[in-house]
C-alpha positions in Angstrom: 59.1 -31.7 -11.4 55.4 -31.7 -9.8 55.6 -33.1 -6.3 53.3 -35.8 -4.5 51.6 -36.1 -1.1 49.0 -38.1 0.5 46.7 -36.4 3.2 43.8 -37.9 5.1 41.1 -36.3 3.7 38.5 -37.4 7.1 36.5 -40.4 7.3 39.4 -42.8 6.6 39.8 -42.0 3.2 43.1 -40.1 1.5 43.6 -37.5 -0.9 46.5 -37.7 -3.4 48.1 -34.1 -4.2 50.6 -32.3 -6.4 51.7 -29.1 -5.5 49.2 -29.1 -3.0 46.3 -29.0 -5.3 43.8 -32.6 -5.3 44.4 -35.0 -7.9 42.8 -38.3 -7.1 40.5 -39.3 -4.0 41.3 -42.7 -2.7 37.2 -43.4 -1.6 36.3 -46.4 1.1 33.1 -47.0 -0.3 31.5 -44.9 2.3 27.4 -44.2 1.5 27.2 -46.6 -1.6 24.1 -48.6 -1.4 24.2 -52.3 -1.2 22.5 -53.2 -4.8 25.5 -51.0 -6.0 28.3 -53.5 -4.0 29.7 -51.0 -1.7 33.9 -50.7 -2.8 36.8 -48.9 -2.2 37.5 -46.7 -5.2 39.6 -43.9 -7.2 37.0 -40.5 -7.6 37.6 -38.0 -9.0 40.8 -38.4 -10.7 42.2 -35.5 -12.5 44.7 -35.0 -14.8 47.3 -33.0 -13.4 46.1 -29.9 -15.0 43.1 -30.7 -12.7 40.6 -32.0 -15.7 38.6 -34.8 -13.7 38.3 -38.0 -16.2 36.7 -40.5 -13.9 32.6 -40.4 -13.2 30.9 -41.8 -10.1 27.9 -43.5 -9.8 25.8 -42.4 -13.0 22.1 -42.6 -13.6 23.1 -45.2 -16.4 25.2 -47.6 -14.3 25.2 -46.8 -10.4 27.5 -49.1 -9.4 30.1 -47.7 -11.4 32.5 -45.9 -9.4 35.5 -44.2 -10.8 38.8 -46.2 -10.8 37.4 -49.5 -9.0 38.6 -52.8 -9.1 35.7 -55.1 -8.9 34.1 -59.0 -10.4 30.8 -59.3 -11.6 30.7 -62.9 -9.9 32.9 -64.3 -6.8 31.8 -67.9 -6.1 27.9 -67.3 -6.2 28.2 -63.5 -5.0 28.2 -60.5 -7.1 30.8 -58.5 -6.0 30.5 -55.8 -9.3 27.1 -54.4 -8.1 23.6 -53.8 -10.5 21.8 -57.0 -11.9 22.8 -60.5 -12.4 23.6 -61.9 -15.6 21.4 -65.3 -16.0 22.0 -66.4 -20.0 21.4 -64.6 -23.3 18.1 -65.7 -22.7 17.2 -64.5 -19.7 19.7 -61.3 -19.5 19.9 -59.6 -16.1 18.0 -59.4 -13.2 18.4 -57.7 -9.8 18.6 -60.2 -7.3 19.5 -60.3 -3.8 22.9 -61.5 -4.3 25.3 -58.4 -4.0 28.1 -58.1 -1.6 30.7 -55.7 -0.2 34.5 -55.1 -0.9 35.3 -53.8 2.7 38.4 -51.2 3.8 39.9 -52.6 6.3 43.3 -50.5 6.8 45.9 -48.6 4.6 49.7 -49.0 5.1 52.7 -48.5 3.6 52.0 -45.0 3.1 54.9 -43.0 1.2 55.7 -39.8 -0.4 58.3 -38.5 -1.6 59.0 -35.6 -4.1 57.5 -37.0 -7.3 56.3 -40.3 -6.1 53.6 -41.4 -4.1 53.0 -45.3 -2.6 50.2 -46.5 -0.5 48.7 -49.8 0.1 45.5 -51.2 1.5 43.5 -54.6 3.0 40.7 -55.6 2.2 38.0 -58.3 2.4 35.6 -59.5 -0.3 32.2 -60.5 1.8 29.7 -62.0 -0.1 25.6 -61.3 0.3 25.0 -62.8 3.3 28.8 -61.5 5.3 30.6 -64.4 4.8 34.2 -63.9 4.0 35.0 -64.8 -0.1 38.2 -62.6 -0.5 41.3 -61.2 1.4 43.1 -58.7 -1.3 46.2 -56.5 -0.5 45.9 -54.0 -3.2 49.0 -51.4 -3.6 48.6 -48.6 -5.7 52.1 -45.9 -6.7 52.1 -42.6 -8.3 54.4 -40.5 -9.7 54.9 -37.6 -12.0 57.3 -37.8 -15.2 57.8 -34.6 -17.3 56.7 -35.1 -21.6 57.1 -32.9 -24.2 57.2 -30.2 -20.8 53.8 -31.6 -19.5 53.5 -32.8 -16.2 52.1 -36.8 -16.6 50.7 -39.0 -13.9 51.7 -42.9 -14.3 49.8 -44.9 -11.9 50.9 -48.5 -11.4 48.2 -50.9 -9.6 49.5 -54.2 -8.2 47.1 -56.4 -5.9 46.7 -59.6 -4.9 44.1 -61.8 -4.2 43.8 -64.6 -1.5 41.0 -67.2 -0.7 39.1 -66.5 2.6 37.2 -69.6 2.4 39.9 -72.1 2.6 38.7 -73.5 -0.9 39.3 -72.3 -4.2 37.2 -69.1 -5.0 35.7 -68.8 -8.5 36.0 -65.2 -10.4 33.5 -65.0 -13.5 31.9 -62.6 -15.7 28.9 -62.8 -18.2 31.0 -63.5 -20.9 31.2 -66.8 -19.2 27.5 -67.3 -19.0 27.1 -66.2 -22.8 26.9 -62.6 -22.8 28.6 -61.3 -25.8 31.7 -58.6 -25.0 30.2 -59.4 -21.5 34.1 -60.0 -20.4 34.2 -57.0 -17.7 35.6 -57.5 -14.6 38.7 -56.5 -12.5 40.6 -53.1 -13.0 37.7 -50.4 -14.6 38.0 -46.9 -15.2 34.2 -45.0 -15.3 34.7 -41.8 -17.6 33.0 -38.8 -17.1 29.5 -37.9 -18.7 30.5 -37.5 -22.2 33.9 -38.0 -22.3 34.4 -39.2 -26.4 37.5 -41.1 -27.7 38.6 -39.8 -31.1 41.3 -42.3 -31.6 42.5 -45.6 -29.8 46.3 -46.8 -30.6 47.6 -50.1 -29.8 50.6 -52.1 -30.1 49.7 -52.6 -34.0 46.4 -54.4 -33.0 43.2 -52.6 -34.3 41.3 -51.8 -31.3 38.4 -50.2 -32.6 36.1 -53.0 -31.2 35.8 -54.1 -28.1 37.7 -57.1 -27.3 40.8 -56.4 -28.7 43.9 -58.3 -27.4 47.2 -55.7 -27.0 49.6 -54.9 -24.1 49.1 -51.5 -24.2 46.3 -49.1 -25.3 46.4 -45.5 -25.8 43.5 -43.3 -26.0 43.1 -39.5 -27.3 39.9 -38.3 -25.6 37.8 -34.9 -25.3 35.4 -35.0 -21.8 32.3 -34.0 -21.9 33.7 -30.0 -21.0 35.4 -30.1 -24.0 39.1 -30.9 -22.2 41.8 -32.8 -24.3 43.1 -35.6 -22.2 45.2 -38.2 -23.0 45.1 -42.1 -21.4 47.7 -44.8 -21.4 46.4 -48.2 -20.2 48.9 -51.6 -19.9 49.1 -54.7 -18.5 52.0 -55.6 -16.5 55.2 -56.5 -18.7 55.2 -60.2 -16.7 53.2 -62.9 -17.6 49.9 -62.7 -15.3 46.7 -64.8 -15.0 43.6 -64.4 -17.2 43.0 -62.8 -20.5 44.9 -59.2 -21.6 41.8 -58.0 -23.6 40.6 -54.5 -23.6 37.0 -54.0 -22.8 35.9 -50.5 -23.7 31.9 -48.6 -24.2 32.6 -45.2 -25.8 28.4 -45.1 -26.8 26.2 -44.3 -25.2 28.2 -43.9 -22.3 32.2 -44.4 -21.9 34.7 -47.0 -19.8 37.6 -48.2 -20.5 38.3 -52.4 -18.6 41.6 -54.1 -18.3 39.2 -57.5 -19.1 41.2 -60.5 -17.3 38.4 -62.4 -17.4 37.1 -61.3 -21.2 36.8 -65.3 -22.4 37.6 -67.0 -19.4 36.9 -67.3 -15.6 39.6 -67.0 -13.2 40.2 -69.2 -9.9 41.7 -68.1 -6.8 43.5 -71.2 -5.2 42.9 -73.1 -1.4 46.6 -71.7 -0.7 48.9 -68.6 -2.4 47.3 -66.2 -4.2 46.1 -64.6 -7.5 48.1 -61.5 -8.9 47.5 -58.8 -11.5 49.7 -55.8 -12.7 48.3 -52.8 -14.5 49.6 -49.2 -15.2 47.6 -46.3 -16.2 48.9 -42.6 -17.6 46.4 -39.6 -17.3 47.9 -36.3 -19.2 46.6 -33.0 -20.4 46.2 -32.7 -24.1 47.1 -35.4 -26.8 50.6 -36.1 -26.2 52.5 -38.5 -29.1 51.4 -42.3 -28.8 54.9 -43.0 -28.9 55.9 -41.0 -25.8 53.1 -42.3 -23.9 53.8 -46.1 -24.8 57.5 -45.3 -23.7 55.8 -44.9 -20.2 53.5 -48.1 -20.4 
């Protein structure tokens, strides 16, 4: 079985391996403009045959950064980066109202033959500094063998805690009328032309946007004409928001696990807000069914 390690790859940032080769860049933010809401972030990520699925920073969406984790609106702050969504009227506009997801430290850092853990704080700061957000976000890695192919399951777990000493509001346009405007939270930016040629889910047809499912399974071919295989799930414990998938696969493609699809989100005085996601990146198209058994 494949084996794990995480390096510092310089400039505070780390650099996930197996078998010594790269297979995901854990990114600080480092050099990201502030109209783009500077954020710590997963690019590339490869399969671990080495295809790279992720795309950074586009000419269509520049603020879209790999595997981020990321809402459009934190109290009155976007913390997603681009333009503001007003109303349907309206639509969006740049304003000065961006902030920053700041690094402030990893820990927890693990490896271990086929499994990898590490785990980072950080703040949410809104446009003008002040502190919105404290998150400790925890990401682990490991490698599981299918059908002979080496598989990557990555399982996210953060949580988020109010910095204010109020309750923090998390929104998206949906809320403010946009329709399938419910982005926001865990996003993965595919490459430039990565296409989905079929979308599995558990019995729900997923073929628009929006759809409600645990688990969603996606047979893709990037733009280099790669077959790659994606297993997206919510945690299997009841969590806060919406479980709707949010996905774009014209004119450009991204895949969001949308907590906040119909609904806004509040993160209370005291405690804190949790969320739970997996993700499976494979060569090839592996069997739905082996993949779900992962999710």
């Amino acid at each position: 079985m494949a084996e794990l390690r995480i390096v510092d790859a310089g400039g505070e940032e780390r650099e996930l391996r197996i078998d010594g080769r790269p297979l995901a860049r854990l990114a600080i933010g480092t050099g990201i403009g502030p109209v783009d809401t500077p954020k710590p972030h997963i690019h590339p990520l490869r399969t671990p045959g080495g295809v790279v699925v992720t795309g950074f920073a586009p000419e269509d969406h520049t603020w879209h950064h790999g595997l981020q984790f990321a809402m459009p609106r934190v109290d009155a702050d976007n913390l997603w980066g681009g333009g503001t969504y007003f109303s349907p009227e309206e639509g969006y506009r740049v304003v000065d109202d961006q902030g920053e997801i700041r690094h402030i430290g990893w820990v927890d850092e693990s490896s271990d033959g086929p499994e990898a853990r590490i785990a980072e704080s950080l703040r949410w700061r809104g446009h003008d500094g002040q502190a919105l957000l404290d998150e400790h976000r925890r990401w682990r890695f490991r490698t599981v063998v299918v059908d002979r192919t080496d598989v990557l399951v990555i399982d996210f777990a953060t949580t988020l805690r109010s910095a204010t000493g109020a309750e923090v509001a998390l929104a998206t346009p949906a809320q403010r009328g946009r329709p399938d405007g419910g982005y926001g939270g865990l996003f993965l930016r595919l490459g430039e032309g990565f296409a989905a040629e079929a979308l599995d889910g558990d019995g729900v047809d997923l073929t628009e946007s929006g759809g409600g499912s645990r688990t969603m399974i996606v047979h893709g071919v990037t733009g280099d004409g790669e077959a790659v295989t994606l297993g997206l799930a919510f945690g299997d414990e009841p969590a806060a928001g919406d479980h709707r998938w949010l996905h774009r696969f014209d004119p450009f493609s991204a895949i969001g696990w949308a907590v906040a699809y119909e609904h806004g989100l509040t993160v209370p005085a005291t405690g804190g807000l949790e969320f739970e996601h997996r993700l499976v990146v494979a060569d090839g198209h592996l069997d739905p069914a082996a993949v779900r058994a992962l999710l």
